[in-house]
C-alpha positions, 0 to 999 in steps of 0.5 A, a space after each residue: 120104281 114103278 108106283 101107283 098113286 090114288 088121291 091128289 089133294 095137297 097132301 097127294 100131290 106133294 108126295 107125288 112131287 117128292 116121288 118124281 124127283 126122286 126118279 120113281 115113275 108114278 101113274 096116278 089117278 083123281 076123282 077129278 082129272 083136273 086136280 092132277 094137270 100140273 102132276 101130268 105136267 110135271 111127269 106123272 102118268 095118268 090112269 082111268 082108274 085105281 086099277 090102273 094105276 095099280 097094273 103096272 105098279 110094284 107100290 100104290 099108295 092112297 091118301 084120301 079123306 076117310 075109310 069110306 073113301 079107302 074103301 071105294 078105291 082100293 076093294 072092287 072091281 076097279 079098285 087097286 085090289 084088283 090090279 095089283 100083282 102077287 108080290 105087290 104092296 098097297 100103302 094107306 097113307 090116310 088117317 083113318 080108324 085102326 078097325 077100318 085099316 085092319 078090315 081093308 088090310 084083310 081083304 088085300 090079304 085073303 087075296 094073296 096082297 099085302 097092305 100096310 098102314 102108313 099115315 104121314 105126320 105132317 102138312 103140305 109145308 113140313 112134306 115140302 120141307 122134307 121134314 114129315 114123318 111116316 109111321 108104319 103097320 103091317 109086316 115087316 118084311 113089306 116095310 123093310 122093301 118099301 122103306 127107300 121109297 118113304 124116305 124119298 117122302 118124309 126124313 123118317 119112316 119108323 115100323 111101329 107094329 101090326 096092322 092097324 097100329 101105324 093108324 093109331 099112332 097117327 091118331 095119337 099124335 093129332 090128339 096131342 097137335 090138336 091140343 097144343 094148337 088150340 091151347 096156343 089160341 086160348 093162350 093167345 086170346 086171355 094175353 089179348 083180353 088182358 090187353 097185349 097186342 096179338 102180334 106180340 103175344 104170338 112172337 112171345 109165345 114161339 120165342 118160349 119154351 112152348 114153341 114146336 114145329 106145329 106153332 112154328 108155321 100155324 101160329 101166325 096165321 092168327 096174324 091179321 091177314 095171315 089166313 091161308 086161303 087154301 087152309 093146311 087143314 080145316 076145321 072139319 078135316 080136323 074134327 074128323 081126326 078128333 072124332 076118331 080119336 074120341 071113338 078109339 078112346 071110348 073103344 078101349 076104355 082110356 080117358 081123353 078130356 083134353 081131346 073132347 074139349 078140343 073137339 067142342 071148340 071145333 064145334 064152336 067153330 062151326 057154330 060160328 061159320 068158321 069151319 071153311 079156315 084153317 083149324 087155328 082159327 079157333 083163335 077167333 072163336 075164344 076172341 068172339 067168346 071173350 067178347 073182343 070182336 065178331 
């Protein structure tokens, strides 16, 4: 199948990857070119522009840090709205609010487009893996004719309703990540504080019945020397998501405590200079907060 791709950050260019080894052709496009050289390399077209992409695509799809962002590349003039043919599916893999998502999908359907929601659960390890998963918002119709292609990206694509509501799922299950990691560090730090070596203490955590696919592969990185230079996702990336968790909440009234204590950990975090690491280095935080080192 012909597809567009728009966004080539660790997450974009892993499914580009995926995309291509499945015999799909892709014409991507970056903001920046260099970011998509080993893609160009690896087979991937290269377009001038979101509009581009989208010309001679039957699926585009984005992935990109936030709705502002969303926006700049699919509405426009040079955005994926105006090069993508009648009968053509744009596909937001972006954890972004489920207002914004409607909003966009409705200007692609006053256009005679179609648009879905479908954010990716998951981390450039578990989509290599091929262990991520796809939540879907939109027509129906649209998700069925497309669900080949998500399946080339993750081990499962599941229809979860109307426009938006894909969105909202993802916001969901970052809530519940979010705060089973940070717990995992605060857990961590009281064993430390109480005298049991860290290392210990992480392989006794994932060898218990609190051990997840999340823990799995973040939890070490508290591990000296285990922190990833290039974080999986960083302490501001991950607040955004809490963020909009806390804005969806307030919006249609249902309590989130835990989600608001995990997001003022990431604001200790950032208070302390840490918000560059990967999100688990809350781990640290709770050590400085305990009084155990700087």
């Amino acid at each position: 199948m012909e597809i567009g791709f728009v966004g080539l950050g660790a997450m974009g260019a892993g499914i580009v990857r995926r995309l291509l080894a499945a015999g799909h052709v892709v014409t991507g496009w970056n903001r920046t070119r260099v970011r998509a050289e080993p893609l160009i390399k690896a087979g991937m077209r290269w377009a001038e522009s979101p509009r581009a992409a989208a010309g001679s695509s039957e699926i585009v799809f984005s992935i990109l840090t936030d709705a502002t962002a969303v926006r700049a590349v699919a509405l426009g003039p040079d955005g994926v709205i105006a090069g993508l043919k009648p009968g053509g599916i744009f596909i937001d893999m972006s954890t972004i609010s489920p207002d914004a998502s409607r909003a966009i999908a409705a200007e692609f359907a006053s256009a005679d487009r179609t648009m879905l929601d479908a954010p990716i659960s998951g981390s450039p390890v578990t989509l290599e893996q091929g262990k991520a998963s796809i939540m879907v918002g939109g027509e129906r119709a649209a998700f069925e004719r497309v669900k080949p292609v998500l399946l080339a990206i993750g081990q499962r694509a599941t229809y979860i309703g109307a426009s938006g509501l894909a969105a909202q799922m993802k916001l969901a299950i970052n809530l519940v990540l979010m705060v089973e990691v940070i717990a995992f560090c605060e857990g961590v730090a009281l064993a430390e504080k109480g005298g049991i070596a860290r290392e210990v203490a992480v392989d006794a955590m994932l060898s218990s019945v609190v051990a997840s696919p999340v823990l799995g592969y973040r939890g070490p990185f508290i591990l000296e020397g285990k922190m990833p230079a290039v974080p999986l996702a960083d302490v501001n990336l991950q607040q955004k998501d809490m963020t909009l968790v806390l804005d969806l909440a307030r919006g249609i009234s249902v309590p989130v405590p835990l989600a608001a204590a995990a997001n003022q950990i990431m604001n200790v975090c950032r208070g302390m200079g840490l918000d560059h690491h990967d999100f688990v280095i809350a781990h640290e935080a709770y050590r400085r907060l305990g009084g155990m080192s700087k």
